[in-house]
N, C-alpha and C positions, 0 to 999 in steps of 0.2 A: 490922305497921308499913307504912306508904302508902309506894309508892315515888315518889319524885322523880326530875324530870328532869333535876335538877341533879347525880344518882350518876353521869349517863352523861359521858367527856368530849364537850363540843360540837364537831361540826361533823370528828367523825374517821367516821363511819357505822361503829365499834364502838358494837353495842346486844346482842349473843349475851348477854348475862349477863342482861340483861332480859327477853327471852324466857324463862330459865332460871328466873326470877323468878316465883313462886305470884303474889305483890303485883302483878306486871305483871298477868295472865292477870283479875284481880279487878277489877280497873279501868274504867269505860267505855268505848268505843272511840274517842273523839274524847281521851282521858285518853292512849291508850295510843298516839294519834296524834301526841300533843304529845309523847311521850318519845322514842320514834323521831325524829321532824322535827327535833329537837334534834341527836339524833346525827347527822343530816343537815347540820346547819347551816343549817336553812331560816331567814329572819328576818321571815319572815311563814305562822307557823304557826296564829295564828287566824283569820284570813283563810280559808287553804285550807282548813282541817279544817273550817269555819261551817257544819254540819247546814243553814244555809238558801243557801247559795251554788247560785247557778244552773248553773253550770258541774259538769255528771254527770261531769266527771272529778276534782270535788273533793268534798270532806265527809269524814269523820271514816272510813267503811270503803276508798274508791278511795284517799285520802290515806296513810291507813297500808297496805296493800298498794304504795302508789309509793315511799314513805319504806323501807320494807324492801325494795324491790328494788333500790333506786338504790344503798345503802347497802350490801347484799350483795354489787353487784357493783364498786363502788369499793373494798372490801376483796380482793376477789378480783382485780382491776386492780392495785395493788397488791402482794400478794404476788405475781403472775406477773413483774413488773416488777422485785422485788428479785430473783429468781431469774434472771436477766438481765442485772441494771445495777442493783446496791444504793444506788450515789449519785444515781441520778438516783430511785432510789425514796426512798430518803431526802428527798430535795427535792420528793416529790410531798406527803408527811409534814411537812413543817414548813408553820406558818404563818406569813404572809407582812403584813409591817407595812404599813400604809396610807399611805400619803400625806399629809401634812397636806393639800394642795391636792385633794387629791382623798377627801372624806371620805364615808361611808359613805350608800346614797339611801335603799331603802323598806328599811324595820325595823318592829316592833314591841317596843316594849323588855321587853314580857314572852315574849319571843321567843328574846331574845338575850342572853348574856352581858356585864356589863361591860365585858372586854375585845375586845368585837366593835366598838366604835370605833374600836380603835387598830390590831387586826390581822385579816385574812383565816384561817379557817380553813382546814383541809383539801381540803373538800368546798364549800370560800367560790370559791376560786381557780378561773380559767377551765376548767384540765386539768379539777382536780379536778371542777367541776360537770358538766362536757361529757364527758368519758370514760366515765363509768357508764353515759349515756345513750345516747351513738352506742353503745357495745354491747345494750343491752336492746333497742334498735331493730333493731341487725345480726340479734338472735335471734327477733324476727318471731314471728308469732302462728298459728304452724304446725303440723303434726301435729310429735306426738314424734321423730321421723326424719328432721325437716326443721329442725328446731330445734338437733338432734344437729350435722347437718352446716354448718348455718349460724353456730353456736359455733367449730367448728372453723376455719371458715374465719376467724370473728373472732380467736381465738385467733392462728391463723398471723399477719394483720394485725397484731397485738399484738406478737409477740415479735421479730417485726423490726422493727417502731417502736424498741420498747426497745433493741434490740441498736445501734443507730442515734445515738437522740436523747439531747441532752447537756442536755436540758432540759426540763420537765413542756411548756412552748410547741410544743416543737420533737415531744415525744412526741404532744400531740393533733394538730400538723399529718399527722405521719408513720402514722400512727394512719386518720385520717380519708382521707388518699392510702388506702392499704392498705385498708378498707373497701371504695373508690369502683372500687379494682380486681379485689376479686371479684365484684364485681355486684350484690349483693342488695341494697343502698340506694340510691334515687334520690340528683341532688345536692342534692336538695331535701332529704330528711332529714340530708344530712350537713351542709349548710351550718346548718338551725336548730338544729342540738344543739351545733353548734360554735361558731358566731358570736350569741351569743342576747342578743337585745334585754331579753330580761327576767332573765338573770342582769347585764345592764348597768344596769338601771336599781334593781336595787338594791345594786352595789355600785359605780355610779358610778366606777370604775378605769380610767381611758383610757389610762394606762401600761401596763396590765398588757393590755390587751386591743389594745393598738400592737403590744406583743410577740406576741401569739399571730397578727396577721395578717400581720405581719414572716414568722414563722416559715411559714405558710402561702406567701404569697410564693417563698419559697426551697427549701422541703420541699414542698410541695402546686401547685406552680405550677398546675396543671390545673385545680384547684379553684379556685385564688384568682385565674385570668382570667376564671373564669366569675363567681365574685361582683364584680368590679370592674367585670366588662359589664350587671351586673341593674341595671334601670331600679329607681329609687328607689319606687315603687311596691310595682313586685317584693319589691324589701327589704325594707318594710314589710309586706306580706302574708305573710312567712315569719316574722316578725318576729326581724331579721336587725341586730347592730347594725352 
């Protein structure tokens, strides 16, 4: 039996069963990248996966290795977060209805779920997209030992966000502070995983992303006077929304 990407739920980055899957393993890798991206929530997974895409961090091998990291460490986000603060992980877990006024931007509808008009998934939502991220960033591209320690330090970053925040918003502000204060990220990486112009432009959400700089504002102030002083330029070159 072929497996579908429709067995996995969308946009929670649970895929373990698939990998576990003979069916997954037998598949193409651009096949096996659309099933992953799914559990991602991506809404433009033939886009990235496109064997002829110029861009050498996408196509069907770099795409499924970022699908499964992203995905790995939003579940791992996650449980460290319900071991902490079960309601505000619960709320990182639900998805989040849209806006009539504010309705969904780049998709591909073989991409996406029906219900991806009406509601954000998991890994749809600001936290959700940016959280995985600024950690795979924190953990750098460093010897075994260095990766070790720069977990760690994300780790600690992490569990006092959590212990903290009363809200997925409030946990990437507190989150991205705590990053910025052990060193290992420019503010440059922490503003583009946090503030991304390209998770805005395809979910068009200016409510939802008023809240997360609100939230930075109040929780992040350091960070969020340095983004309110970058010349428009700037912003655009991080691609910053």
């Amino acid at each position: 039996m072929t497996m579908q990407k429709e067995s996995l739920p969308f946009g929670t980055g649970s895929f373990v069963h698939a990998l576990n899957d003979p069916a997954f393993e037998a598949l193409p890798v651009r096949e096996q990248a659309r099933i992953v991206g799914w559990a991602d929530g991506c809404p433009v997974v033939s886009e990235l996966t496109d064997p002829a895409n110029p861009d050498p961090q996408r196509g069907p091998e770099a795409m499924l290795g970022r699908y499964g990291e992203v995905n790995m460490w939003f579940g791992f986000i996650t449980r460290s977060v319900q071991a902490v603060n079960p309601d505000l992980s619960d709320q990182l877990m639900a998805p989040v209805t849209r806006l009539i006024s504010e309705p969904a931007g780049s998709y591909e509808l073989e991409s996406v779920p029906e219900s991806y008009l009406a509601e954000m998934s998991p890994m749809g939502t600001l936290p959700g997209y940016a959280l995985p991220r600024l950690l795979v960033k924190q953990l750098g591209q460093g010897s075994v030992s260095d990766t070790q320690a720069r977990l760690c330090r994300g780790l600690e970053a992490l569990d006092q966000a959590a212990s903290e925040a009363r809200t997925p918003a409030e946990l990437l502000a507190l989150f991205a502070a705590g990053l910025l204060a052990k060193q290992d990220l420019s503010l440059e990486a922490i503003l583009s995983s946090s503030l991304s112009s390209g998770w805005f432009d395809e979910h068009n959400a200016t409510t939802m992303l008023t809240a997360v700089k609100t939230a930075f504002a109040v929780k992040a102030p350091e960070l969020w006077a340095i983004y309110v002083d970058l010349p428009a330029a700037a912003k655009a070159e991080l691609k910053l929304a």
